[in-house]
N, C-alpha and C positions, 0 to 999 in steps of 0.2 A: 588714886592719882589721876588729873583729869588729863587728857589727851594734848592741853595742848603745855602744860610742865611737862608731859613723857614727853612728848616733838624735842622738845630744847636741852633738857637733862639728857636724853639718851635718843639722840637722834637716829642711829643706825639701830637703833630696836625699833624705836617707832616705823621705819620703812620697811621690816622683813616682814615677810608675808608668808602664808602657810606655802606657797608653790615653791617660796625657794628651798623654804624647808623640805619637801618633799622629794624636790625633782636634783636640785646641784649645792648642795647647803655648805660647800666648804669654803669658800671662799667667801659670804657672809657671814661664816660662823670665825672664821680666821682674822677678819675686820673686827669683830665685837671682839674677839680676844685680846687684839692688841691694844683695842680703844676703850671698851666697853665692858671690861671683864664678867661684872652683874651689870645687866642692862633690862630694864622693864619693856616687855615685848606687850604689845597691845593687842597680835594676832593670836598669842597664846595665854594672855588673860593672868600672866605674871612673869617675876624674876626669871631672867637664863643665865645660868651660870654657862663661862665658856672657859675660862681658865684653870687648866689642870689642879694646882696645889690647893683651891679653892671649892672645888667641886668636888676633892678626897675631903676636905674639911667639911661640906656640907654632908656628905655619904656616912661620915662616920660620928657623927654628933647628934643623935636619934632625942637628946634632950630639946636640943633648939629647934631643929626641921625632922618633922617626926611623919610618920606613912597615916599615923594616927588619925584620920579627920574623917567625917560624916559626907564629905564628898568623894572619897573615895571610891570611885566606880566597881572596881570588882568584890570589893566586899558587901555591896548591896546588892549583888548579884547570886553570890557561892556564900555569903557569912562571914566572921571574921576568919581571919587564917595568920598564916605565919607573913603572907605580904603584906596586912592590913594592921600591925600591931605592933608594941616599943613596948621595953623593958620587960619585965616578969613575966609578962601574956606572952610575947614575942619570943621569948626563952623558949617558955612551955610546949610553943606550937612549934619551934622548928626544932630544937632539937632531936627529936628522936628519927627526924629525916634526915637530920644533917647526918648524924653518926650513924645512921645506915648508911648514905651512900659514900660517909668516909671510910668506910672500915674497909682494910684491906681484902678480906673474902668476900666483900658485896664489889669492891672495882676488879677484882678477878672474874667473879661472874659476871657484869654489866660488858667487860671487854669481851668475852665468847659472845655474849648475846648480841651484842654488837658488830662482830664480825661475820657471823650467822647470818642475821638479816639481810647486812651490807652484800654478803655472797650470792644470798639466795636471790634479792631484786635484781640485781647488775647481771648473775648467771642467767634469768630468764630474756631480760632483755638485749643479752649480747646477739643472738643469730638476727636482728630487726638491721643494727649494727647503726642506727639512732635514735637519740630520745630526749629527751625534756627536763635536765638535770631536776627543778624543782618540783617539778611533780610526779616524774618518774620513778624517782630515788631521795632526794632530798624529804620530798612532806612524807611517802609510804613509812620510809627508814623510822622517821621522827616517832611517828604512832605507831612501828610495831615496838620500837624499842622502848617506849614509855607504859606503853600497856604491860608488856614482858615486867618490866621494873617495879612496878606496881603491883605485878602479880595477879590482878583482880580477878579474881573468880568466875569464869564461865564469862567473860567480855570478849568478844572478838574486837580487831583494831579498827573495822570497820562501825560498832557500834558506837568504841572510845571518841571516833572521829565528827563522828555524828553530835557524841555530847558536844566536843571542844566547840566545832562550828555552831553552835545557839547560844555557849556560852559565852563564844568572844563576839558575837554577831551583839548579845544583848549588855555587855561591858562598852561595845562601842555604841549603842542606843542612849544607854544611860548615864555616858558619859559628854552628850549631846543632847539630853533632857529630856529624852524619852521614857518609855518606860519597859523595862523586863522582857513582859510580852510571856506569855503561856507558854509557849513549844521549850525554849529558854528553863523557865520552873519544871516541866515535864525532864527536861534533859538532867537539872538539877538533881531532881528525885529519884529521877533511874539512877544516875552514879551513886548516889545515895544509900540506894537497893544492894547494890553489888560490894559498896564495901561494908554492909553489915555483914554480907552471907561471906565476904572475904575475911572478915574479923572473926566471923564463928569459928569456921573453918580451920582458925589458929594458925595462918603462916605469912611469913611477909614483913614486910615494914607499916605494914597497914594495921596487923594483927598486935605487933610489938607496941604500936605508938599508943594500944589502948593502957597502959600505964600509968598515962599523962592525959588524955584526951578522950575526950567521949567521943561515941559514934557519928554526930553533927558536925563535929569540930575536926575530926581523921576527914571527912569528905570534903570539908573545904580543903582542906589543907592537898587533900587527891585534887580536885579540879584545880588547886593553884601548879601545883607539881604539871599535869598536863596541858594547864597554858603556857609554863615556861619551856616546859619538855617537849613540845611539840612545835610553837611560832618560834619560838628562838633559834632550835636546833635546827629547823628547816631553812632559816637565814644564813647560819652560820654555813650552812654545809655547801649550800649554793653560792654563799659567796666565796666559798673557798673556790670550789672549781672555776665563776667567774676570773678573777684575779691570775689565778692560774691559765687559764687559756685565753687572758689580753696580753696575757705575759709568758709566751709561748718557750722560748731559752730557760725560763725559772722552773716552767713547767718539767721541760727536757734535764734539769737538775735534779728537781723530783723523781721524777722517774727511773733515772742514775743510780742514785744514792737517797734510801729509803728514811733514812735517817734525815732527810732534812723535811721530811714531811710533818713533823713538830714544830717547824719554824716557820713553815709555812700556813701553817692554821692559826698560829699567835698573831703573825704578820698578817694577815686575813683581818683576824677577827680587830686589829688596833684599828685598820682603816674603815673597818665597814662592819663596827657592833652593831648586831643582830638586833638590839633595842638602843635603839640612838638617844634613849632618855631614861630619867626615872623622877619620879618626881616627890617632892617633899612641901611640905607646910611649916612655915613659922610657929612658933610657939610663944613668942615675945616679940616686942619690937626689939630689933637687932640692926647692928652697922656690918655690910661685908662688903669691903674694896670701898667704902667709900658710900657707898648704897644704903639707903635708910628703908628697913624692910619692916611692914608693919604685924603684929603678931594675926594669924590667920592668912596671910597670902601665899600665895603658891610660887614655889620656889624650885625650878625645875634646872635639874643637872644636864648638860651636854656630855653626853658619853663619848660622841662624834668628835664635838670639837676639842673636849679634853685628850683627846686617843691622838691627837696631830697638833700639838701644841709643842712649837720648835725647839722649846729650853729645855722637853727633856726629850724630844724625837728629832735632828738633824734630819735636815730634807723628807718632812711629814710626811707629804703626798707619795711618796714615791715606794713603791711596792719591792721590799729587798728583804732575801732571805738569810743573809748572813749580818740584819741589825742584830746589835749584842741585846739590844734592851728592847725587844720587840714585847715581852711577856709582863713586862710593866703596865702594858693600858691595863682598861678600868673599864672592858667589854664587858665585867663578869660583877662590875661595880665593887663597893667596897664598905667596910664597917658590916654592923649585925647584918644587914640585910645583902650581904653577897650569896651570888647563888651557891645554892642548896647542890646544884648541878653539875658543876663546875667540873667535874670528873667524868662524869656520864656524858659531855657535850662533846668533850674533849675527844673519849675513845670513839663514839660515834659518829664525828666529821672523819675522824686517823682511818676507820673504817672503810667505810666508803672511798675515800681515797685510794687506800689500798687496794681494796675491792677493783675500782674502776682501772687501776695500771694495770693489773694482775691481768682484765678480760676484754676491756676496749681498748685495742692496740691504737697509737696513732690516733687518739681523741683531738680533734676539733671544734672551735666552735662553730656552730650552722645559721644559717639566714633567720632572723626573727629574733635575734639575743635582744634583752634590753638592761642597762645598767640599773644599779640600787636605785632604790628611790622608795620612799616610806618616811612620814612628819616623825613616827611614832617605833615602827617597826619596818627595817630597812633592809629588803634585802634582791635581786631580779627577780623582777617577774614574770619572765621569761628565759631560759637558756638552756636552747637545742643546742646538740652538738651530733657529732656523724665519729665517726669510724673505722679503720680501716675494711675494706670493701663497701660501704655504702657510698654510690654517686651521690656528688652535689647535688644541691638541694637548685629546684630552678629559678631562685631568688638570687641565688649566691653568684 
């Protein structure tokens, strides 16, 4: 489509730009919902979907807009996997993850292991009496409990971490036209290492999936599991605290009554998913809302703007913990490709949470917070907080 049929067909695409997307995307994206539902974005190089019943219909139709394409960035990274595949293949590879981490004796363990870590970071850094929710607690938490999950043999969380940063360093390379890059293949090959001596070894979900999956194909499917398990979870968990201490009364409800701290991770997660997209390809030419979309174009879901869309969320923006339908978004997406995670994420943010009422009395937030922002993956970048007996900060 040439630039200047996008201007006139879909003019409010044609004028977003990756900064809005990044920095304050809801009220552009709120615009294109009500105008624009598929609208051809030129700064994103195709379709955005922004209306909720349209984007369950894109998520869940793996025949027509499929993960399946040769552009696909992380699969020329890690190999195919269960994020890079539709039908039979797509089976293959996720299932034996999925019913590990469904099964009720694998979420009874991920819940200790989760509370475990959540205790042990928050208990060390409670006598400082402040800290750096996201890198403090949010990214540590993320990688010990994804390493724990996986099991992998003789890995400490610090080496796990080591791999994720080359491989999402060289996902965003190659998704920019670059290339790979060595250190990237090197980090490949180490995880590689580790889940074959994990697979010998006989235990796990790593060990089980050999059933279905060769040794090449368990280790994509391990580095896709620790790109979700560790950017996502660290989003979600940060923005849960965000949320909570802009909204200091919801917080002191939290705190109250433990039980609403369920409602406040859903409510979290509707306004401010962890991955504010997913994205999909054509497979035919196809009509949605009206939009003539040609077979191979890229066809990318709003998880953001679908999560605040007012027909099925009354007063979207607005952070409230007794909405009834707050666990209806589509943070966690939907059809074949919902996460695998979905349970593990869940106890993991509940954790911490708990963790942090339990030992930082009187949490605040401190000088230097800065709200969501991310085109792709959205979550602060920043947010200190202090606690009771730490003086303010000399910013504040």
């Amino acid at each position: 489509m040439t630039s200047g049929v996008a201007a006139r067909r879909y003019p409010l695409g044609a004028a977003l730009t990756l900064e809005q997307l990044g920095a304050d995307p809801y009220g552009p994206l709120a615009r294109l919902r009500e105008t624009e539902p598929v609208s051809w974005v030129p700064a994103l190089g195709g379709w955005l979907v922004t209306r909720r019943d349209l984007c369950i219909d894109v998520m869940r139709d793996a025949s027509l807009f499929t993960v399946d394409d040769q552009r696909f960035s992380t699969a020329r990274v890690v190999g195919p996997s269960m994020l890079s595949l539709d039908g039979d293949e797509h089976r293959r590879h996720r299932d034996p993850f999925a019913s590990a981490f469904l099964r009720p004796e694998s979420r009874s363990r991920f819940a200790e292991l989760a509370a475990l870590e959540a205790g042990r970071l928050v208990e060390a850094l409670a006598p400082a009496g402040r800290a750096e929710i996201r890198r403090d607690l949010a990214g540590p938490l993320a990688v010990n409990v994804v390493a724990g999950a996986l099991r992998l043999l003789n890995a400490e969380p610090v080496e796990v971490l080591a791999w994720y940063d080359e491989i999402v360093a060289a996902v965003d390379r190659v998704s920019a036209g670059g290339e790979i890059g060595s250190r990237a293949r090197a980090a490949v090959s180490d995880l590689g290492r580790h889940v074959d001596a994990t697979i010998r070894h006989g235990h796990g979900v790593l060990a089980d999936a050999t059933a279905t999956l060769a040794p090449a194909e368990i280790a994509s499917n391990a580095a896709v599991m620790m790109f979700g398990g560790i950017e996502t979870s660290e989003g979600m968990t940060t923005s849960l605290f965000w949320h909570l201490l802009i909204n200091p009364d919801q917080l002191t409800s939290v705190a109250a009554d433990r039980s609403l701290g369920a409602s406040a991770v859903e409510e979290s997660l509707r306004l401010e998913p962890a991955a504010a997209r997913v994205d999909r390809y054509a497979t035919s030419d196809t009509e949605l809302a009206g939009a003539r979309i040609n077979a191979g174009d890229l066809v990318i879901v709003s998880l953001t703007a679908a999560n605040r869309d007012p027909t099925t969320f009354p007063e979207p923006d607005v952070f409230d913990l007794s909405r009834p339908n707050a666990r209806s978004h589509l943070a966690f997406a939907q059809g074949p490709h919902a996460c695998v995670g979905i349970h593990l994420a869940r106890l993991e943010t509940l954790a911490a949470l708990d963790a942090v009422l339990d030992r930082w009395p009187g949490i605040t937030i401190d000088a230097g917070s800065t709200p969501p922002s991310g085109v792709i993956f959205r979550k602060p970048r920043s947010l200190p907080v202090r606690w009771d007996g730490a003086p303010p900060s000399a910013a504040t």
